[in-house]
C-alpha positions, 0 to 999 in steps of 0.5 A: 716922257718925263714932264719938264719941270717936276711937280709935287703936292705937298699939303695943298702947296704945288711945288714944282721944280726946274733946272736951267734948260727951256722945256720942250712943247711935249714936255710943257704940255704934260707940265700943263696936264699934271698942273690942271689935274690937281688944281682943285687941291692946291691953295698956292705954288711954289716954283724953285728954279735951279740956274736961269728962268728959260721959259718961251714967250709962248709957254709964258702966255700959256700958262696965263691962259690956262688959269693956273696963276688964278692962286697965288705963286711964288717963284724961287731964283737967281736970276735977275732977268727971271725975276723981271720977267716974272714981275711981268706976269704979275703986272697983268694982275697975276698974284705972283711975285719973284724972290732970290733962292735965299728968300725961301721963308720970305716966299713961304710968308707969301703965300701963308705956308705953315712950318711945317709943310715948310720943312717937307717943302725943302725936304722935297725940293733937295730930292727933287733937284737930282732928278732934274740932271736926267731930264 
């Protein structure tokens, strides 16, 4: 089974991409086991949605439990609804911030990203996004 959404290392920045459908238990799960297995090489996330933020409320508190936003996060989309609730987060003391798709340099200014690895980042994301549409 493929992990819902997808991950890569690039430097020391987690990126990880996901489409529009809410990933099912198993599929987090794996998500949270790929995460906590590179902790130790990663200084920042970035997290690109592609369509709506759909994330349980239950997966939500999971993923605060588990100390991955212990580093700062930055997450990419469109959607409004998504952008509050990840606000959210960061009102519990995450050090994580929402932007609009379009605000990608404003992200990477956030989280103190080079430009190069900038590059490689938008590299990575455009052949990831195919691989979303078989999930």
């Amino acid at each position: 089974m493929k992990p819902a959404p997808l991950h890569r290392l690039v430097g020391d920045v987690r990126l990880v991409v996901r489409g529009p459908t809410e990933p099912s238990d198993e599929q987090f799960d794996a998500h949270i086991a790929e995460a906590l297995a590179m902790v130790e090489s990663v200084r920042v996330v970035l997290v690109v949605y592609h369509g709506s933020v759909r994330i349980s409320p239950k997966q939500r508190a999971r993923l605060v439990r588990t100390g991955l936003f212990d580093v700062p996060h930055a997450v990419l989309t469109d959607a409004v609804v998504g952008r509050a609730e990840i606000a959210s987060i960061g009102a519990l003391g995450a050090p994580v911030r929402a932007f609009k798709t379009r605000e990608f340099d404003e992200a990477c200014d956030y989280l103190a990203v080079a430009r190069p690895v900038r590059a490689e980042l938008l590299r990575h994301i455009e052949v990831m996004k195919p691989q979303l549409a078989s999930e």
